[in-house]
NUGU-328810 format. One record per residue (C-alpha): residue number from 1; residue in three letters; x, z, y. Coordinates in steps of 0.25 Angstrom, whole numbers, plus 5000, padded with zeros to 4 digits. Last residue first. Layout:
# residues N
+-----+-----+------+------+------+
:   n : res :    x :    z :    y :
+-----+-----+------+------+------+
: NUM : ALA :    X :    Z :    Y :
...
+-----+-----+------+------+------+
END
This chain:
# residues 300
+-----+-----+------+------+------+
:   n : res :    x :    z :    y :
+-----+-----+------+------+------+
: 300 : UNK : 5270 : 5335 : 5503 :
: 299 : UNK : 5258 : 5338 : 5516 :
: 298 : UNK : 5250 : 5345 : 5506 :
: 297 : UNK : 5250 : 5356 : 5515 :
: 296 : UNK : 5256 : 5363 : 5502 :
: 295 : UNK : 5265 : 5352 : 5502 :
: 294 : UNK : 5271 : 5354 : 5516 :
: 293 : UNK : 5272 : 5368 : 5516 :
: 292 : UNK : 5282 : 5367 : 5505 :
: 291 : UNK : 5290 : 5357 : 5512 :
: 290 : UNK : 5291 : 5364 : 5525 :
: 289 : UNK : 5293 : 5377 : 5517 :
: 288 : UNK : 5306 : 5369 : 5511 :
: 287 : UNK : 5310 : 5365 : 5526 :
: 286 : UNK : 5311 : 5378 : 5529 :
: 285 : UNK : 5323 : 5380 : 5521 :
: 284 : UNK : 5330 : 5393 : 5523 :
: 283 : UNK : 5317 : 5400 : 5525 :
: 282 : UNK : 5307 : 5394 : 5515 :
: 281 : UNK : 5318 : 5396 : 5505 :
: 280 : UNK : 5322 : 5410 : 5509 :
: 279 : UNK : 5304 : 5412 : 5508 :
: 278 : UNK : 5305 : 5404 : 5494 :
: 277 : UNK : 5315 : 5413 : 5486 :
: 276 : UNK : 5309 : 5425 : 5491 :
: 275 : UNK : 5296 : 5422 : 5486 :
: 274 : UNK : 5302 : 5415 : 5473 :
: 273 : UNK : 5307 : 5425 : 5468 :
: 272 : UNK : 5298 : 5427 : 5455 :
: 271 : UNK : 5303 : 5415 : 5449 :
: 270 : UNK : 5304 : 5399 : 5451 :
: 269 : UNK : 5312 : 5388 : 5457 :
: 268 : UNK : 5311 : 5374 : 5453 :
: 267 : UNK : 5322 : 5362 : 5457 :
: 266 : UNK : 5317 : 5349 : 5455 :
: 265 : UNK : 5326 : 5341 : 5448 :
: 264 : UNK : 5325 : 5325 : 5451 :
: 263 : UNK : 5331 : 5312 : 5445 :
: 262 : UNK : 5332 : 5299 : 5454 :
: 261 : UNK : 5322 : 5287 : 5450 :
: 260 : UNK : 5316 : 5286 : 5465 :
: 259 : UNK : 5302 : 5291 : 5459 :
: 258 : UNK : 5310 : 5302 : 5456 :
: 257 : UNK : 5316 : 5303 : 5471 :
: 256 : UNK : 5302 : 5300 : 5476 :
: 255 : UNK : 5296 : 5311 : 5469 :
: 254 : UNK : 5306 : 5322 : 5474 :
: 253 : UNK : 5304 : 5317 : 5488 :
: 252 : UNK : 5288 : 5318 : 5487 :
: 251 : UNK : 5290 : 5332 : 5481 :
: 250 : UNK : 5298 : 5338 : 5493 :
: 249 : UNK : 5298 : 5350 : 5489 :
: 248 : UNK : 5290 : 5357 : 5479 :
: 247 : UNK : 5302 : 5361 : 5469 :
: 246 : UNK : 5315 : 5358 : 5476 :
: 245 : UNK : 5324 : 5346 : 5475 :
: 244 : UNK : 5336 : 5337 : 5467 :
: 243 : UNK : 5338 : 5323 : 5465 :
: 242 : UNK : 5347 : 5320 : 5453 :
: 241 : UNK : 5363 : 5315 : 5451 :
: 240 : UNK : 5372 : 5310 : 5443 :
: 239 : UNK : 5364 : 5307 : 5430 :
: 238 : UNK : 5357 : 5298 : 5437 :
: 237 : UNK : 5367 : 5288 : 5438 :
: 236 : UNK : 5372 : 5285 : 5453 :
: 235 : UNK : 5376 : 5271 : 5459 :
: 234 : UNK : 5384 : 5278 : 5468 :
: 233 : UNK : 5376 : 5271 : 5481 :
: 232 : UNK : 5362 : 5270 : 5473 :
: 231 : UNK : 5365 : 5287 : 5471 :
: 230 : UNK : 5371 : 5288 : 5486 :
: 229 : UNK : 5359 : 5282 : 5492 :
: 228 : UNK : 5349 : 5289 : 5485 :
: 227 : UNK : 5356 : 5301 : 5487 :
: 226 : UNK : 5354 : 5297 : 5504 :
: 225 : UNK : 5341 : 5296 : 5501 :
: 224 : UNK : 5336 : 5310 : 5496 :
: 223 : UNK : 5345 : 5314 : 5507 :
: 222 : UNK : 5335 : 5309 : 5518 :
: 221 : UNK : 5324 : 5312 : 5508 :
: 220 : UNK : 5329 : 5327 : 5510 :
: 219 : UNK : 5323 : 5336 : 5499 :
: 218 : UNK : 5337 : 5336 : 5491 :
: 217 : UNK : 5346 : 5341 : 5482 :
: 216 : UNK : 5355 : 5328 : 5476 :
: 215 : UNK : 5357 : 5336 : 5461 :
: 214 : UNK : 5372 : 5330 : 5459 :
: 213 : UNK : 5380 : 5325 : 5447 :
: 212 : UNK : 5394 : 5325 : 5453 :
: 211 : UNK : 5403 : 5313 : 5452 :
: 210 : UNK : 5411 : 5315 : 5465 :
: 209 : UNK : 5402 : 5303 : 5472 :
: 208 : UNK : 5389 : 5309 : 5468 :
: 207 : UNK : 5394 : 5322 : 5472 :
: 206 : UNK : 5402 : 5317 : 5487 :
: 205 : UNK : 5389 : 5306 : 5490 :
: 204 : UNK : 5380 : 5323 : 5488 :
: 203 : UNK : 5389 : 5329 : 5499 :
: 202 : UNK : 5390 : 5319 : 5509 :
: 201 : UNK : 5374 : 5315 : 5508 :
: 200 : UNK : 5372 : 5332 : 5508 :
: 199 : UNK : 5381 : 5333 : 5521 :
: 198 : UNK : 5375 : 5321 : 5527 :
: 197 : UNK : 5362 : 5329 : 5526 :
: 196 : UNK : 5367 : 5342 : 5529 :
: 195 : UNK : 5374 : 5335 : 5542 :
: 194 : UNK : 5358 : 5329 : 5544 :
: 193 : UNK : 5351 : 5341 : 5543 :
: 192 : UNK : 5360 : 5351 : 5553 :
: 191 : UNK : 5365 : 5363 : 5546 :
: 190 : UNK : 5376 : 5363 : 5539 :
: 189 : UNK : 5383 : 5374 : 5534 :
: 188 : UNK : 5396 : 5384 : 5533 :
: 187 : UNK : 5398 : 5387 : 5548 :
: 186 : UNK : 5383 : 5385 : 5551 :
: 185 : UNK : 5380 : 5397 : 5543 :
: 184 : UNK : 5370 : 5397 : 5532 :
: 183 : UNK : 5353 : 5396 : 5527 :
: 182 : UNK : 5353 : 5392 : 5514 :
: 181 : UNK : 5345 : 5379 : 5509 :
: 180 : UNK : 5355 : 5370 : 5506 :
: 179 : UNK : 5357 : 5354 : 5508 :
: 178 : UNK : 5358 : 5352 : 5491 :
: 177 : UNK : 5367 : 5346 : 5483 :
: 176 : UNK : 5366 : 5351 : 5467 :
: 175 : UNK : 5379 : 5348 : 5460 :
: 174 : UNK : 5383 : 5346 : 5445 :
: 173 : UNK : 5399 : 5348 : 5448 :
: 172 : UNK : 5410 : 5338 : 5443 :
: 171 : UNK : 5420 : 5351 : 5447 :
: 170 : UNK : 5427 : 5341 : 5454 :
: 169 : UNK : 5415 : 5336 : 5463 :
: 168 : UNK : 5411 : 5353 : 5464 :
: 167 : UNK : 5425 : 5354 : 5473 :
: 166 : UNK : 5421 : 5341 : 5481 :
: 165 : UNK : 5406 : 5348 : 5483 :
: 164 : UNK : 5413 : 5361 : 5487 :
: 163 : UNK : 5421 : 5353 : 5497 :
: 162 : UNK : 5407 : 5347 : 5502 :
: 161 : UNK : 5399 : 5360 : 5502 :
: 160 : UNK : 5406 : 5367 : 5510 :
: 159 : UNK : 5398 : 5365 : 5522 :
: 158 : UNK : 5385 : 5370 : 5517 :
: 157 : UNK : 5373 : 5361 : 5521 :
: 156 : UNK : 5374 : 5351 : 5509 :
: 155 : UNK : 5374 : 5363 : 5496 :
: 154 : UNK : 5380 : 5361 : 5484 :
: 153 : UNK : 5375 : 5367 : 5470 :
: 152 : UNK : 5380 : 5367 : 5458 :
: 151 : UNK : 5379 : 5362 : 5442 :
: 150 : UNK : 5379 : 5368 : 5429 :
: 149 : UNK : 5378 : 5363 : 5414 :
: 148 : UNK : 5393 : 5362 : 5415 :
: 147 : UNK : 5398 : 5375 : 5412 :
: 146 : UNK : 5412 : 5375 : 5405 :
: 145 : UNK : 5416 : 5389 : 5413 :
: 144 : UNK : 5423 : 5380 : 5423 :
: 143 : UNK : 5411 : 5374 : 5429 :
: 142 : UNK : 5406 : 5389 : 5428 :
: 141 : UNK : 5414 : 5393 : 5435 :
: 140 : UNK : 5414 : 5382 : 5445 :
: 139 : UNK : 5398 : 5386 : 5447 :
: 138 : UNK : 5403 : 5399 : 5450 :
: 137 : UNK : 5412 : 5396 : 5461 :
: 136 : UNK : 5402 : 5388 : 5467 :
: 135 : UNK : 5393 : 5398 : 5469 :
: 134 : UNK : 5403 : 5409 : 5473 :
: 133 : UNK : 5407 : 5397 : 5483 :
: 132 : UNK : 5393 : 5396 : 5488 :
: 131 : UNK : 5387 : 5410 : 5488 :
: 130 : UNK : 5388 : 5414 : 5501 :
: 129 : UNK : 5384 : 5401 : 5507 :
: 128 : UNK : 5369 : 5403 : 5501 :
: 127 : UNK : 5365 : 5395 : 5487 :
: 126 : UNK : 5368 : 5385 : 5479 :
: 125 : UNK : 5360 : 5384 : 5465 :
: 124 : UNK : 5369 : 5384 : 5452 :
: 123 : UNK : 5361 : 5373 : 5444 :
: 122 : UNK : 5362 : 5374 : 5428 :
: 121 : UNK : 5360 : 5364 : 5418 :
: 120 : UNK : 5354 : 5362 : 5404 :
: 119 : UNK : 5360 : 5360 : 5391 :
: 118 : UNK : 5351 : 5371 : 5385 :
: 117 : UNK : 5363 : 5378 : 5382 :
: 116 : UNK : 5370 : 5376 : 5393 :
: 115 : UNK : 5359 : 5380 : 5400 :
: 114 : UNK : 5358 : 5394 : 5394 :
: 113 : UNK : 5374 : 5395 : 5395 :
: 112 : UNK : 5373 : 5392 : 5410 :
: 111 : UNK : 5363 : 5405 : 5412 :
: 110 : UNK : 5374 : 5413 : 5405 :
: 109 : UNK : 5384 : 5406 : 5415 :
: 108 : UNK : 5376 : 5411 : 5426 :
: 107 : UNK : 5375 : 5425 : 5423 :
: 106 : UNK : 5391 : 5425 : 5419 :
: 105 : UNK : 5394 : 5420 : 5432 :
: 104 : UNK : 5384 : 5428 : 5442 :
: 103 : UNK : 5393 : 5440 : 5434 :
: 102 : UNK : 5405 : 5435 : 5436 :
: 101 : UNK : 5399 : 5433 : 5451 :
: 100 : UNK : 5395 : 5446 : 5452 :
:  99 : UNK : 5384 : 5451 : 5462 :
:  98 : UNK : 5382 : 5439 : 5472 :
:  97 : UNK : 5384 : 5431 : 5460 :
:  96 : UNK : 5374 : 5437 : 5452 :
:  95 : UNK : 5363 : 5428 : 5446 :
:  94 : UNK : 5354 : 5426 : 5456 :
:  93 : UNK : 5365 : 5422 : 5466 :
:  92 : UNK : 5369 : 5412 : 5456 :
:  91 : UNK : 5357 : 5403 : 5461 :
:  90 : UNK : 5352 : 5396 : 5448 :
:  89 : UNK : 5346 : 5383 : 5444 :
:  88 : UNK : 5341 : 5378 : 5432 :
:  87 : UNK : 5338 : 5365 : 5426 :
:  86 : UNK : 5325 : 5358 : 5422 :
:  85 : UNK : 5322 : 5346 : 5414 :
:  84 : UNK : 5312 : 5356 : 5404 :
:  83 : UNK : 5313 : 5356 : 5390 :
:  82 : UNK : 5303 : 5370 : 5391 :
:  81 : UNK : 5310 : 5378 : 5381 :
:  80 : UNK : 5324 : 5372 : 5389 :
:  79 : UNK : 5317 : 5375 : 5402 :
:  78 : UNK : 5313 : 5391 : 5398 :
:  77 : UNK : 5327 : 5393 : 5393 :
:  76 : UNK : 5334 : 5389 : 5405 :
:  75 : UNK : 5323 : 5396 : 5413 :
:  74 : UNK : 5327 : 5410 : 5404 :
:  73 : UNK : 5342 : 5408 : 5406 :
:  72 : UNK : 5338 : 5408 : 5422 :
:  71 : UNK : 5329 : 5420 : 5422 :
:  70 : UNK : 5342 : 5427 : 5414 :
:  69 : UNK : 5351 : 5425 : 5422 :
:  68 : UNK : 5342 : 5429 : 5434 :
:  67 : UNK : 5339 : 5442 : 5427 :
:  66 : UNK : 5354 : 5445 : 5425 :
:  65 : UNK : 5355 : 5441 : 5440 :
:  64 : UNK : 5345 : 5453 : 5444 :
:  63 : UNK : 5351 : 5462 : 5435 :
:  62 : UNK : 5366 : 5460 : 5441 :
:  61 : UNK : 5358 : 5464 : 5455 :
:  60 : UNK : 5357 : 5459 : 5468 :
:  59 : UNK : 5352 : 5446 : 5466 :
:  58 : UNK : 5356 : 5436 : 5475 :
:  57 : UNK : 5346 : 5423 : 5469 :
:  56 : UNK : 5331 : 5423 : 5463 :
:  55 : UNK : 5324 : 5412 : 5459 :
:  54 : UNK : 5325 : 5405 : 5445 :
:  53 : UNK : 5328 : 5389 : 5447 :
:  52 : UNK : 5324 : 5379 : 5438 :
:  51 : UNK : 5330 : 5365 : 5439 :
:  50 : UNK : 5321 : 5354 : 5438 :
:  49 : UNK : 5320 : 5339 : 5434 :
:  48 : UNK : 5308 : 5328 : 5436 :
:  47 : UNK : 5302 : 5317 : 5429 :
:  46 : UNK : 5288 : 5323 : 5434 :
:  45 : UNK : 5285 : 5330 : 5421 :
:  44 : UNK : 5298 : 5337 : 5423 :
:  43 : UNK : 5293 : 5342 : 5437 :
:  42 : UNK : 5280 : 5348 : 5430 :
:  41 : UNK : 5289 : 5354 : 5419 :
:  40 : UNK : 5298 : 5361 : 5429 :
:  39 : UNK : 5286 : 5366 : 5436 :
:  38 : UNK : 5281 : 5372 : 5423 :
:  37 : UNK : 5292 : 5380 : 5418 :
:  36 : UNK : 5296 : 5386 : 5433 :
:  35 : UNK : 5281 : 5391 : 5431 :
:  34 : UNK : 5286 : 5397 : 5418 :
:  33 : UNK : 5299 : 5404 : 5424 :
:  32 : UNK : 5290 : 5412 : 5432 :
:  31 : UNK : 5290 : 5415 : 5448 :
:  30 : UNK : 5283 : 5399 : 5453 :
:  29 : UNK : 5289 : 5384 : 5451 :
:  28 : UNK : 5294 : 5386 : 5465 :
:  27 : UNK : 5294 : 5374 : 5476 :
:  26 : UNK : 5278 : 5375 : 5479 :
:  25 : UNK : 5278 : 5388 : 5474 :
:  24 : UNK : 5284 : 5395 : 5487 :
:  23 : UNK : 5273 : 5389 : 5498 :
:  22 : UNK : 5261 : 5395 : 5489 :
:  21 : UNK : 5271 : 5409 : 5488 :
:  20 : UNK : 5272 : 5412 : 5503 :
:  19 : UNK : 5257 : 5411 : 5502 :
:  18 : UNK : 5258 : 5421 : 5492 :
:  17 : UNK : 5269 : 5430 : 5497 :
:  16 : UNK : 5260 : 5430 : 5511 :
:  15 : UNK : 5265 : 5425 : 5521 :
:  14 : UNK : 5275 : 5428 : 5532 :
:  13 : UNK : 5288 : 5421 : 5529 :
:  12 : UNK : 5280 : 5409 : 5525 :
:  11 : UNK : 5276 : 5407 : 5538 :
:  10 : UNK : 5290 : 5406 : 5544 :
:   9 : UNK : 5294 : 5398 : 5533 :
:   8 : UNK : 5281 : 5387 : 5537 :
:   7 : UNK : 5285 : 5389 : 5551 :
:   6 : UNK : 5301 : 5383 : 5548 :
:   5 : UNK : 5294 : 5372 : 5541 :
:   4 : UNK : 5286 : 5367 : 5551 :
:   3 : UNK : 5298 : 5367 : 5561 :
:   2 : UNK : 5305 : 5358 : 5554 :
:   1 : UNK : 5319 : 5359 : 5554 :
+-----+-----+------+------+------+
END
């Protein structure tokens, strides 16, 4: 871990809101649904694709998700009015699955339904440890409930994630690979760089060989590479996989791999959380500050 990066967090942790927020909008549209509007047009512009996410997750309260459900109905709307490239993505967390999970279910399917309707597709985000089988659980439910404008996500560093991957093989699941960000036990997840490196290479060669269509998650150029390998290697068609990373990082990488030919979705946060939402992201990722601080230095 860079140290830099590690006292840029520490810094943050004791600015002023607005400084804090100078840092925060170089990787989020901005807190209403218009400014999420625009930023996805800009990227479309620049031959590049999006997914949308609302922030918020772990509500409390059966209002709180109701709320969500409907935020995310409204950015399905919003992209179709607009005929943006964009996609959503959601944490199920934010919709109720640590209140109910029937309840989580039938937010979500709802939410489904919108995009179906507009033939448009749904991500369901990863998130913490305690949450991963529930989360899977409910994407298979969903599977099995005819939905199949949905797709899921795998995450390198956890240890399990290879015999869930062979599990989402059958299922001919729509995945997302990604390191992961959360911070969680030895026991249950990797830690050193290069075995989550190897890890991700040994994960994302099982997809593309199982037939899955994958979103390779990455600001890693190391790992950047090693997809290039396997596409050339299998041969791949477009269709079969895209290059996925986060709004404001890493923008030289990102062009490149548009420049390279290879599709690319940016992923674009917005809402009135975003404070929270970017001081846990800072935390649990330094490296993101890192980045962040880097362009504003204009050092990108």
């Amino acid at each position: 871990m860079n140290p830099l990066n590690n006292v840029v967090v520490s810094t943050l942790q004791y600015a002023p809101k607005g400084f804090v927020k100078r840092f925060a909008m170089r990787y989020i549209a901005g807190e209403g649904i218009e400014d999420a509007a625009r930023v996805v047009r800009v990227l479309n512009s620049r031959s590049l694709l999006a997914t949308i996410d609302v922030l918020g997750e772990n509500v409390t309260k059966k209002e709180e998700a109701i709320e969500s459900t409907k935020a995310a109905k409204e950015v399905l709307h919003m992209v179709a009015k607009n005929k943006l490239d964009s996609n959503l993505s959601i944490k199920l967390t934010q919709f109720g699955l640590n209140i109910d999970p029937d309840f989580c279910f039938e937010n979500v399917r709802g939410i489904m339904d919108v995009a179906r309707g507009y033939g448009n597709f749904v991500r369901i985000d990863m998130e913490d440890s305690t949450v991963i089988s529930a989360t899977l659980g409910l994407y298979e439910k969903l599977r099995n409930s005819g939905y199949e404008n949905t797709g899921v996500v795998i995450q390198a560093y956890m240890k399990r994630s290879e015999e869930d991957i062979k599990h989402l093989i059958k299922m001919n699941a729509n995945v997302r690979l990604c390191k992961g960000i959360y911070i969680e036990p030895d026991g249950i997840a990797y830690k050193g760089r290069e075995e989550i490196r190897q890890n991700y290479t040994k994960l994302l060669n099982m997809l593309l060989d199982g037939g899955s269509r994958v979103g390779i998650a990455t600001h890693d150029e190391v790992l950047v590479k090693a997809a290039y390998d396997s596409i050339r290697r299998m041969k791949l068609s477009k269709d079969r996989y895209e290059f996925q990373m986060l709004y404001g990082v890493r923008r030289d990488l990102r062009d490149k791999i548009v420049a390279d030919g290879h599709r690319l979705r940016v992923y674009v946060p917005f809402g009135p959380h975003w404070y929270a939402y970017s001081m846990r992201r800072f935390k649990e990722n330094p490296q993101v500050a890192g980045y962040v601080a880097k362009a504003i230095l204009g050092f990108e």
